[in-house]
Biotite code that builds the C-alpha atoms (Angstrom):
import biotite.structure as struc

atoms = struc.array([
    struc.Atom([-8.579, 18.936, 70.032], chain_id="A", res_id=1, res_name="UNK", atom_name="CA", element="C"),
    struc.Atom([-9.232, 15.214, 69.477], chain_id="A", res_id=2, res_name="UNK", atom_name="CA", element="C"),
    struc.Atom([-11.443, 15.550, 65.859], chain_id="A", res_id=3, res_name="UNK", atom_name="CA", element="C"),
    struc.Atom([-8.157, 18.557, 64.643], chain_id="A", res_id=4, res_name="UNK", atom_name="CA", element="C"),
    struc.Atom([-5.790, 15.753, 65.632], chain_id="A", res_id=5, res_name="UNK", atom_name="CA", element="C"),
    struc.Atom([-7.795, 13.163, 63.696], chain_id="A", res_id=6, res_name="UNK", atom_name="CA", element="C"),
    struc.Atom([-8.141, 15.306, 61.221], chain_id="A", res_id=7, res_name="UNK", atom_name="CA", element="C"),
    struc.Atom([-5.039, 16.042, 60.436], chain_id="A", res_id=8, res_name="UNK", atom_name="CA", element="C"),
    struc.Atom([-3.882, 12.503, 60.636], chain_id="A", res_id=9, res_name="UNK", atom_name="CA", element="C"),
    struc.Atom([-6.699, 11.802, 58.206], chain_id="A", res_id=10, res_name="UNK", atom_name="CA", element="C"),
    struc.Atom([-5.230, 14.018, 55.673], chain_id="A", res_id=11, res_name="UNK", atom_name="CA", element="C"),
    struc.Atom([-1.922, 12.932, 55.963], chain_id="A", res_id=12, res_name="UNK", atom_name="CA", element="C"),
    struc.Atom([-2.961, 8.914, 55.100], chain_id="A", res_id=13, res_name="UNK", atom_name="CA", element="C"),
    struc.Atom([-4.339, 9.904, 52.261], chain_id="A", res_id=14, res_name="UNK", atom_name="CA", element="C"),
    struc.Atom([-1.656, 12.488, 51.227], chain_id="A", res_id=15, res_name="UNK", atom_name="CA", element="C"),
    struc.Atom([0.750, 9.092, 51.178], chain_id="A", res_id=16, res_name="UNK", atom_name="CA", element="C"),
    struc.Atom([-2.054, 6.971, 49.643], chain_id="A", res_id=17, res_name="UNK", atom_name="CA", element="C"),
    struc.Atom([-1.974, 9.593, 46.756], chain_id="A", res_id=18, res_name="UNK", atom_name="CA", element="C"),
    struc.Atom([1.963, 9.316, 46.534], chain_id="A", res_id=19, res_name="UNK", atom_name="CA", element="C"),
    struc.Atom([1.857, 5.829, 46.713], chain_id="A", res_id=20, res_name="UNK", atom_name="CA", element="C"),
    struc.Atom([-0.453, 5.249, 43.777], chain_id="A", res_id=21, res_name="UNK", atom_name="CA", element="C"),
    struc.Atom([1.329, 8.083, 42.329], chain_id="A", res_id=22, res_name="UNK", atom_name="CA", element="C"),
    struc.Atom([4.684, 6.024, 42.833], chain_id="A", res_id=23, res_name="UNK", atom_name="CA", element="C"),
    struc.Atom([2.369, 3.354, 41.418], chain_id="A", res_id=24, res_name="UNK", atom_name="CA", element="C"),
    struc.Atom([0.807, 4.420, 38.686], chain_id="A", res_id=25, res_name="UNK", atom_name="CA", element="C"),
    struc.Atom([3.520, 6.459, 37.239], chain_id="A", res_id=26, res_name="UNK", atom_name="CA", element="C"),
    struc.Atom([6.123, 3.573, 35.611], chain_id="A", res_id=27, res_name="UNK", atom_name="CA", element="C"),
    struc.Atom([2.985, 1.443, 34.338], chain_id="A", res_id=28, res_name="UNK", atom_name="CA", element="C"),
    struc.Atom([1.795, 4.570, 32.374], chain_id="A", res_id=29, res_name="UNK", atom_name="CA", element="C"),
    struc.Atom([5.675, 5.423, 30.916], chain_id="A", res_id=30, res_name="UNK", atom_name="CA", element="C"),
    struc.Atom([5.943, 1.402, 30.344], chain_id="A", res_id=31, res_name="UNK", atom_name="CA", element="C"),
    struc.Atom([2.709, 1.410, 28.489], chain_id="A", res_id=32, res_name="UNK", atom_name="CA", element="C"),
    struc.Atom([3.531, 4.377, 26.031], chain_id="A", res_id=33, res_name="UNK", atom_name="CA", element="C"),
    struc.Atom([6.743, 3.777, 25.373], chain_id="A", res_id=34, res_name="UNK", atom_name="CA", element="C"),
    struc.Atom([5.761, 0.405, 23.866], chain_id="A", res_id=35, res_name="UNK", atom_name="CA", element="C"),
    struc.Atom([2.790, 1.627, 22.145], chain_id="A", res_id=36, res_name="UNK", atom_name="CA", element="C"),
    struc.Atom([5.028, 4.533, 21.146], chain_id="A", res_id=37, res_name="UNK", atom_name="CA", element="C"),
    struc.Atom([7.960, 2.566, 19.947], chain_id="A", res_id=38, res_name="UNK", atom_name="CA", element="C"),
    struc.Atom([6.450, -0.390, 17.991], chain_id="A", res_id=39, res_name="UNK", atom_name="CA", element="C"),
    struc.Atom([4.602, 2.261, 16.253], chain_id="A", res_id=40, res_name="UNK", atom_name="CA", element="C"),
    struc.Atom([7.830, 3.386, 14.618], chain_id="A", res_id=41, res_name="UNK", atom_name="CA", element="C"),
    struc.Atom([9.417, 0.296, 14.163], chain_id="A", res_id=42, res_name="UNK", atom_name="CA", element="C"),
    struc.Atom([6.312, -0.775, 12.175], chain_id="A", res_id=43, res_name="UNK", atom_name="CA", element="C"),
    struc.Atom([6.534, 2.610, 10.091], chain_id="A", res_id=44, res_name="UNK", atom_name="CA", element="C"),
    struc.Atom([10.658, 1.861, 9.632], chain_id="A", res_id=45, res_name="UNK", atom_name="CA", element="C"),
    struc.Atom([9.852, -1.917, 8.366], chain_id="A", res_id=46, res_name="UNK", atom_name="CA", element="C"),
    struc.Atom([7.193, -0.003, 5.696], chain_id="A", res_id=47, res_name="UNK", atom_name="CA", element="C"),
    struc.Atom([10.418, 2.206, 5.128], chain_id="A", res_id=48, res_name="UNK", atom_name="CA", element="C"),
    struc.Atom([12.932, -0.481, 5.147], chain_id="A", res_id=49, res_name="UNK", atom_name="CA", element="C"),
    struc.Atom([10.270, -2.796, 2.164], chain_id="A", res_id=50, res_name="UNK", atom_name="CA", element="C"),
    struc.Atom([10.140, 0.478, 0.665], chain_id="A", res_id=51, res_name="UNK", atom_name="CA", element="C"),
    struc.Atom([13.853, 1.192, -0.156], chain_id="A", res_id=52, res_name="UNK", atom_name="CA", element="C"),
    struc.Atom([14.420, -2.381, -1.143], chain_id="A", res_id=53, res_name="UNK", atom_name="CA", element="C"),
    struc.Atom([11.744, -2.386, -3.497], chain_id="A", res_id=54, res_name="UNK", atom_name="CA", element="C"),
    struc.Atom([13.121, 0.563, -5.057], chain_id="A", res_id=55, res_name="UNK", atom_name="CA", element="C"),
    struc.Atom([16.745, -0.842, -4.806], chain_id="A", res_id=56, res_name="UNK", atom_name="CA", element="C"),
    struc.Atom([15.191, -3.638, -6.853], chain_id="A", res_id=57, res_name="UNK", atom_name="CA", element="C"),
    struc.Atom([14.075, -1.070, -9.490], chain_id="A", res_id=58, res_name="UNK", atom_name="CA", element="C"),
    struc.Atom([17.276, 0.694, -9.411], chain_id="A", res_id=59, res_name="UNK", atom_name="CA", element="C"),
    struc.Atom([20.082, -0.801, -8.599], chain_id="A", res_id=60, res_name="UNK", atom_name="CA", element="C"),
    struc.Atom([20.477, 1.800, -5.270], chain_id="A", res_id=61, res_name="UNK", atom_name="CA", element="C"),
    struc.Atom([18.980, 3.317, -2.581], chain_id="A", res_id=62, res_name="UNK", atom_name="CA", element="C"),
    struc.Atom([16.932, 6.046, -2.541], chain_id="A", res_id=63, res_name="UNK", atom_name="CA", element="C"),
    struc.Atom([18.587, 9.370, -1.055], chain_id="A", res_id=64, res_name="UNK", atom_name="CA", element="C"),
    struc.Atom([15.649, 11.103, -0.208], chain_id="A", res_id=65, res_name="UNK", atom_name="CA", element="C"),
    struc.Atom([11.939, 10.596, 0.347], chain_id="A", res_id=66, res_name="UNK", atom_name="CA", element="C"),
    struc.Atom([10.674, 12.600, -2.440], chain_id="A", res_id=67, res_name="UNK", atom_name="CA", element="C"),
    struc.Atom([13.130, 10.667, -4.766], chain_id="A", res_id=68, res_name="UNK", atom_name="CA", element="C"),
    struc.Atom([11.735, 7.233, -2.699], chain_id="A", res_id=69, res_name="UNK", atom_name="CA", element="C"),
    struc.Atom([8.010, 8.420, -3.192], chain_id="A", res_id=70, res_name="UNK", atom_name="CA", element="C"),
    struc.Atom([8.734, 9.125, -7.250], chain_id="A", res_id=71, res_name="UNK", atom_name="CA", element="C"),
    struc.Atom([10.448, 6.186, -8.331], chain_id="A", res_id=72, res_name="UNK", atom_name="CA", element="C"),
    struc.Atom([7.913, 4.000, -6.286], chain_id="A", res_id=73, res_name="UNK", atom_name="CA", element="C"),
    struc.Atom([4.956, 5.605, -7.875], chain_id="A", res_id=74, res_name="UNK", atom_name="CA", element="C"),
    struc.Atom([6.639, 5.740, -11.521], chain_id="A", res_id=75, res_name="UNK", atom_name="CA", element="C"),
    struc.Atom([8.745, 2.755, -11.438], chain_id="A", res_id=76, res_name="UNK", atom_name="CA", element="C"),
    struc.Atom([8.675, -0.315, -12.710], chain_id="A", res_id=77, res_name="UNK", atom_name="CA", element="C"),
    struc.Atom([9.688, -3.829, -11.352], chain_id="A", res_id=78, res_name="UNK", atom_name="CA", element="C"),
    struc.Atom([11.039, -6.234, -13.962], chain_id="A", res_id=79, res_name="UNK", atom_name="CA", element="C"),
    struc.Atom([10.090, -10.002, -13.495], chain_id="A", res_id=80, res_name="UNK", atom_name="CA", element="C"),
    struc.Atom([12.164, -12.100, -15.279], chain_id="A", res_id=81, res_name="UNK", atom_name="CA", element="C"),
    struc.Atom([11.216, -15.790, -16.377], chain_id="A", res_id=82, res_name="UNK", atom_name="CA", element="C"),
    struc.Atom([13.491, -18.366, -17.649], chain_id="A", res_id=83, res_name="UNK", atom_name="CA", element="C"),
    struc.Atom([12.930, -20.949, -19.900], chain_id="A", res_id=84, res_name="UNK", atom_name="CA", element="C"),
    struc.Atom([15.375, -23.653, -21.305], chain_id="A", res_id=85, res_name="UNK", atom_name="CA", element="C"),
    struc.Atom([16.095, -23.143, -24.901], chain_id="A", res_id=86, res_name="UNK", atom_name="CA", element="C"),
    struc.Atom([13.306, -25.205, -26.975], chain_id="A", res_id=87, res_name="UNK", atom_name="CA", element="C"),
    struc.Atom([15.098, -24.708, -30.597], chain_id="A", res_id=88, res_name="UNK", atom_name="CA", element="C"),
    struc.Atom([17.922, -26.772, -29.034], chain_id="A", res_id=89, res_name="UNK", atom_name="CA", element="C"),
    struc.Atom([16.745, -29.951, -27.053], chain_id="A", res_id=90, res_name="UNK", atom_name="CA", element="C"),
    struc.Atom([20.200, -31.294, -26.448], chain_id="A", res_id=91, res_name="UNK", atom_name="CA", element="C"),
    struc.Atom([21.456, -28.593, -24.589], chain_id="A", res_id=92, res_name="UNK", atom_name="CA", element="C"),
    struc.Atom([19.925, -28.256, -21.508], chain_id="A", res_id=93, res_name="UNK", atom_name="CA", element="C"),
    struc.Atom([22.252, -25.285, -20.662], chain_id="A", res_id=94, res_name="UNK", atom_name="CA", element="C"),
    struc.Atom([20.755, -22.596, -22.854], chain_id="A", res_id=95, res_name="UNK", atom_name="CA", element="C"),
    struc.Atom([17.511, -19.995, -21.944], chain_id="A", res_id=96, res_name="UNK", atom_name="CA", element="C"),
    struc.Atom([16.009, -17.977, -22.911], chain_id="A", res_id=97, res_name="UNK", atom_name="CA", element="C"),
    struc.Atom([15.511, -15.107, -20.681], chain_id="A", res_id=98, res_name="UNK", atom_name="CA", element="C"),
    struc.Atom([11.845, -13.331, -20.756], chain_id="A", res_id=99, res_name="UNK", atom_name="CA", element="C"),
    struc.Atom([11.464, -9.963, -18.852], chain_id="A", res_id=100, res_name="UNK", atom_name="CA", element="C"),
    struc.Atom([8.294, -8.338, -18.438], chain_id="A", res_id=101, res_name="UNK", atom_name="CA", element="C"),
    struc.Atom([7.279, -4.942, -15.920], chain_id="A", res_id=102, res_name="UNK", atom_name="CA", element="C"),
    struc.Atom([5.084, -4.435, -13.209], chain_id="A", res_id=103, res_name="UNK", atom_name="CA", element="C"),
    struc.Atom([4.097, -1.359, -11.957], chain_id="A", res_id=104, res_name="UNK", atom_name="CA", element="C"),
    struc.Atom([6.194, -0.909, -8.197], chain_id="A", res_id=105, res_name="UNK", atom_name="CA", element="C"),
    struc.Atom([2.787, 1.072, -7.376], chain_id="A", res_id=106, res_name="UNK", atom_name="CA", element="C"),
    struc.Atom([0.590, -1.304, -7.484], chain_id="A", res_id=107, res_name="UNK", atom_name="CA", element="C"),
    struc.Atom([2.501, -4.035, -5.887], chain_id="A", res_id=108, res_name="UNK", atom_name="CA", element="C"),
    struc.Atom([3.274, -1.290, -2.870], chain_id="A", res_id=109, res_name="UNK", atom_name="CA", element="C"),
    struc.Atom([-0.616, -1.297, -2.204], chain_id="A", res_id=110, res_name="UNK", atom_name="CA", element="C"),
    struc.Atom([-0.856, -4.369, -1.375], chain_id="A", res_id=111, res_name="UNK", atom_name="CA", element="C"),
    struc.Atom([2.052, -4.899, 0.984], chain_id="A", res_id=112, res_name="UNK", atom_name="CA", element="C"),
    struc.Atom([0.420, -2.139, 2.822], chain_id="A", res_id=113, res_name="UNK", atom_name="CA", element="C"),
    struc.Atom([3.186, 0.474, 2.333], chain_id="A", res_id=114, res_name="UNK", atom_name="CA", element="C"),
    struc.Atom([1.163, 4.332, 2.225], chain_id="A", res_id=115, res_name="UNK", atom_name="CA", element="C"),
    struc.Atom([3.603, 6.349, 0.451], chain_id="A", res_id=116, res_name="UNK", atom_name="CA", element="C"),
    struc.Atom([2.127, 9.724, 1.781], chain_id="A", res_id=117, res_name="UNK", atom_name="CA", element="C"),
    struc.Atom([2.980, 9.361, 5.579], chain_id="A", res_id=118, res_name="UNK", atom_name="CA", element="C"),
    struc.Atom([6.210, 7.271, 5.275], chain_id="A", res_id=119, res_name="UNK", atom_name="CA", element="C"),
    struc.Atom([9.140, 10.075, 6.067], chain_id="A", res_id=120, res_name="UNK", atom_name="CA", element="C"),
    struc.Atom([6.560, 11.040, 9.295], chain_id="A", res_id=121, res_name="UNK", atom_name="CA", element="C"),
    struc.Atom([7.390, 9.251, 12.404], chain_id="A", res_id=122, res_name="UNK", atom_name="CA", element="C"),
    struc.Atom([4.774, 8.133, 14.112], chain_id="A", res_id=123, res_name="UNK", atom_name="CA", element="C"),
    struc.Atom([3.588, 10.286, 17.705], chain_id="A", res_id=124, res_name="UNK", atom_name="CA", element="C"),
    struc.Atom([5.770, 13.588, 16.307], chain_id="A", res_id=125, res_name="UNK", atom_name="CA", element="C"),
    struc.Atom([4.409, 16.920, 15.604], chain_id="A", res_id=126, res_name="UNK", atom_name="CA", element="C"),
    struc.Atom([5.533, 16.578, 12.472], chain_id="A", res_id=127, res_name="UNK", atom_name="CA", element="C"),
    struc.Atom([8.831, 14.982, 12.637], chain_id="A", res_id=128, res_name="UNK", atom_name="CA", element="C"),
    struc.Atom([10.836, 13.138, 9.775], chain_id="A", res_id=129, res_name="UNK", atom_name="CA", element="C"),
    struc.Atom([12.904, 10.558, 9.716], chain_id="A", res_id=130, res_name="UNK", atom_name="CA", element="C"),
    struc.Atom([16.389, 10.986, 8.846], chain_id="A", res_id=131, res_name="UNK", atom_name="CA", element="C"),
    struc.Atom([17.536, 9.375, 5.495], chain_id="A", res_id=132, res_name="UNK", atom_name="CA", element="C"),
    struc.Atom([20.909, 8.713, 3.979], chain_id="A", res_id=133, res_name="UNK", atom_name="CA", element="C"),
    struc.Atom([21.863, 6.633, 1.194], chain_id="A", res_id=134, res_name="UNK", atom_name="CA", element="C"),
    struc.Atom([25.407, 6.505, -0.643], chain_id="A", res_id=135, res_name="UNK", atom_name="CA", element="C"),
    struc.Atom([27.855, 3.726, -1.763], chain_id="A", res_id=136, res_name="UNK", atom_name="CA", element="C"),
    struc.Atom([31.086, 2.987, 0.219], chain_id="A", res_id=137, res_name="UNK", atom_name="CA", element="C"),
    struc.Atom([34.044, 0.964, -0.336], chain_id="A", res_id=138, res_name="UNK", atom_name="CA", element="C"),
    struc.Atom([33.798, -2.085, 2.217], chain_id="A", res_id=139, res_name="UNK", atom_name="CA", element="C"),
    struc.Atom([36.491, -4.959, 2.096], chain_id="A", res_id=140, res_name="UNK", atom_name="CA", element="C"),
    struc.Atom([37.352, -3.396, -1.405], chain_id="A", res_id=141, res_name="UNK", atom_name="CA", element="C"),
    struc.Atom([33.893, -3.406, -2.920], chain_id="A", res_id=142, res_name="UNK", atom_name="CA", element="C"),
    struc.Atom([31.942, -1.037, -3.696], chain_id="A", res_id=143, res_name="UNK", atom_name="CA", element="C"),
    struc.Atom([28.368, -1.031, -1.769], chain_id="A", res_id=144, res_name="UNK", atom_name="CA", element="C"),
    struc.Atom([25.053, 0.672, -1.678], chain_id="A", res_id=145, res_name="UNK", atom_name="CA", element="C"),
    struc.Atom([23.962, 1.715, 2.074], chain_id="A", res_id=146, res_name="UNK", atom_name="CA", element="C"),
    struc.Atom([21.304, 2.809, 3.588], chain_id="A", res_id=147, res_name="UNK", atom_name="CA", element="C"),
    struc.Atom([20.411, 4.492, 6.812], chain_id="A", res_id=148, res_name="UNK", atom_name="CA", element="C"),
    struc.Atom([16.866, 5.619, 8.366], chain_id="A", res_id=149, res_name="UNK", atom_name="CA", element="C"),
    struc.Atom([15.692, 6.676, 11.558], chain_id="A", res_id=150, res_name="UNK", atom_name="CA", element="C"),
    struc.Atom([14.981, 8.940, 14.581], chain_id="A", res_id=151, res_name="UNK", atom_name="CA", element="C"),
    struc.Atom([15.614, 9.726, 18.244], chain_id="A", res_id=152, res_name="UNK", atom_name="CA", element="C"),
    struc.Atom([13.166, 8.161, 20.888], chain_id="A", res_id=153, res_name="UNK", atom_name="CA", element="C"),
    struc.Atom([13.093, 11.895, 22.300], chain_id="A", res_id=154, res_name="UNK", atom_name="CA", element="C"),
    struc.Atom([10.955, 12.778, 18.752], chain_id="A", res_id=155, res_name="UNK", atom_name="CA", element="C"),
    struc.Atom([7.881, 10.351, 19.649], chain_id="A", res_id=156, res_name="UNK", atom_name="CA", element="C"),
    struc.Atom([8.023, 10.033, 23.309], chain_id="A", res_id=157, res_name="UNK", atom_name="CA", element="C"),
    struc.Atom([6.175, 13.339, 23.674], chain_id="A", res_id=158, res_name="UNK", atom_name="CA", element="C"),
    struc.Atom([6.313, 14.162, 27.302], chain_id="A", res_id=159, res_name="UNK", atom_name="CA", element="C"),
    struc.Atom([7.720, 10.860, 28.006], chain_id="A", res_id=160, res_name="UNK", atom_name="CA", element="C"),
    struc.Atom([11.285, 12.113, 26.744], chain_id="A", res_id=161, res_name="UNK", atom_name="CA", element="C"),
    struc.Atom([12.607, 13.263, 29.406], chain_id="A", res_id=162, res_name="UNK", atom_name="CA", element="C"),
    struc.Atom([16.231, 11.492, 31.082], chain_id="A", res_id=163, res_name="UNK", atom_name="CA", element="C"),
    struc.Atom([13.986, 10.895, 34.751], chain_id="A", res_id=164, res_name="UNK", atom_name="CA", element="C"),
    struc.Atom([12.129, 8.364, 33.292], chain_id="A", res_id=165, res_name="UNK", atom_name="CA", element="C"),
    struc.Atom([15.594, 5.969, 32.963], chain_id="A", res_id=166, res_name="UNK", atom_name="CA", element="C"),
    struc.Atom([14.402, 4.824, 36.578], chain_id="A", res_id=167, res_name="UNK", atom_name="CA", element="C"),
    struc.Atom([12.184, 2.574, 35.324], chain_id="A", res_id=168, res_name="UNK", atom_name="CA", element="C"),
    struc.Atom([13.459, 1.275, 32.368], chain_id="A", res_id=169, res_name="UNK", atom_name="CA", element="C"),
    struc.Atom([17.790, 1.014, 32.248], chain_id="A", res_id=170, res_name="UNK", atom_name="CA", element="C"),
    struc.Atom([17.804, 0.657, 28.477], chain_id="A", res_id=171, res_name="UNK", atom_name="CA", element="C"),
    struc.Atom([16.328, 3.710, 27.914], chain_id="A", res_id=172, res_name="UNK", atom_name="CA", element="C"),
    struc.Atom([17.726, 6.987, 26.477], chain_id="A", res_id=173, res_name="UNK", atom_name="CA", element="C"),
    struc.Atom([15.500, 9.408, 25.241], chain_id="A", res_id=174, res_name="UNK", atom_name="CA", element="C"),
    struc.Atom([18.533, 10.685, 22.830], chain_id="A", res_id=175, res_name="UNK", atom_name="CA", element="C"),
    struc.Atom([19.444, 7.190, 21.415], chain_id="A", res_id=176, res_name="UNK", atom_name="CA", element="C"),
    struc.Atom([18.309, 6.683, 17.770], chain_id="A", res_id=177, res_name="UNK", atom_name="CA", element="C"),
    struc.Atom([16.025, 3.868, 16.602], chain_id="A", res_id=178, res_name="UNK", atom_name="CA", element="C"),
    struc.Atom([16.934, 3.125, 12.804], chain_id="A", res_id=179, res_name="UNK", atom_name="CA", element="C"),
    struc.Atom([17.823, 0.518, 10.279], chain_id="A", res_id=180, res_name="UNK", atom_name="CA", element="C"),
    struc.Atom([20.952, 0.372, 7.889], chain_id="A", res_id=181, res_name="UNK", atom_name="CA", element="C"),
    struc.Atom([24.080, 1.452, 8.189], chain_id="A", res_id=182, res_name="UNK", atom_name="CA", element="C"),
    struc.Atom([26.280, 4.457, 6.988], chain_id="A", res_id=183, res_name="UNK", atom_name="CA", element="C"),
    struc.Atom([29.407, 2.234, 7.374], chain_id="A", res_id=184, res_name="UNK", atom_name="CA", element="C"),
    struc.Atom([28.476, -1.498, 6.362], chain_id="A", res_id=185, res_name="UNK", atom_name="CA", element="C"),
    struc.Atom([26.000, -2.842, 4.241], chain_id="A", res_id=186, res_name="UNK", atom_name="CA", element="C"),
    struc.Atom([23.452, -4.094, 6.409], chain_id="A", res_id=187, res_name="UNK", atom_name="CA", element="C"),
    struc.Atom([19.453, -3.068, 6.521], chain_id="A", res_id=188, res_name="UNK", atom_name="CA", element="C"),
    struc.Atom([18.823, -4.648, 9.898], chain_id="A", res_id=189, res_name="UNK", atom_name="CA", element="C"),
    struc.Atom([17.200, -2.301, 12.454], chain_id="A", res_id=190, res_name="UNK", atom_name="CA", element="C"),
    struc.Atom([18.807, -1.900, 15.889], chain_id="A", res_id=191, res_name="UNK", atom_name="CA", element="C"),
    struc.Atom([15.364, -2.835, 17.575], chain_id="A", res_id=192, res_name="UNK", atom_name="CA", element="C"),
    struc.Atom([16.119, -6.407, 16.091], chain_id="A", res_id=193, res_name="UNK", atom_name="CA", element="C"),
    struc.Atom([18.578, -7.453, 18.392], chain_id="A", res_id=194, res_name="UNK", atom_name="CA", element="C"),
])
């Protein structure tokens, strides 16, 4: 009777030992992939975000789409300009001359680092794009190009995405989006930035 009692005492320490490390073990594992997870994208969104301005500075906009993005960046040109005072006319010191010559954007792209080939694909996703809109909207009575990319945490958390894991972590919301730009002002910061 004693060892079935002792037994079964036994058993039930290490049932709670289990749930305890369990209890333990649990928000350490969520804490650790979400920030794995999530600076992941952000990383991938800057490469977006140097993208889109470098094509901005090659045309004058933003690109709408990623196959339009990927084109222009592999195609496109970026003019440098150099400016030179005016050596005909010493005296006047406000004349230039304006020289422009072209670089090609693809070249420069390799080595910031930016891999066109992966760059709609968020990180951790089967698969998964980002979103991307780009337009021009009137803002304080001027015209603007904007720019928006990004995703939902619930597209790289995996099995992480789930509303149950809010317990450890207040600011999180598997349905929230992570993104830079704005459809409404123009502004390219990204909403981890703040």
């Amino acid at each position: 009777m004693r060892l079935i009692i002792n037994t079964v005492l036994l058993l039930a320490i290490l049932g709670l030992v289990y749930v305890l490390a369990s209890s333990i073990r649990e928000p350490i594992a969520f804490k650790s992939e979400y920030d794995k997870r999530k600076d992941a994208v952000v990383e991938r969104l800057i490469q977006v975000r140097k993208a889109q301005e470098a094509y901005r500075v090659i045309t004058g906009e933003f690109a709408p789409s990623f196959d339009t993005l990927r084109y222009v960046l592999t195609n496109g040109k970026f003019p440098i300009v150099s400016i030179e005072s005016d050596p005909t006319d010493p005296d006047n010191e406000d004349k230039y001359i304006y020289d422009t010559t072209f670089v090609a954007a693809f070249d420069s792209l390799k080595s910031l680092g930016i891999v066109l080939d992966s760059l709609e694909r968020v990180p951790y996703s089967d698969g998964a794009l980002f979103s991307c809109f780009a337009d021009t909207i009137t803002y304080q009575k001027t015209l603007v190009q904007v720019v928006e990319v990004g995703t939902s945490y619930d597209k790289f958390m995996g099995p992480w995405a789930d509303e149950r894991f809010t317990k450890y972590d207040d600011s999180y919301n598997p349905n929230a989006i992570i993104k830079f730009g704005n459809r409404n002002a123009p502004n390219v910061s990204g909403n981890w930035e703040r």
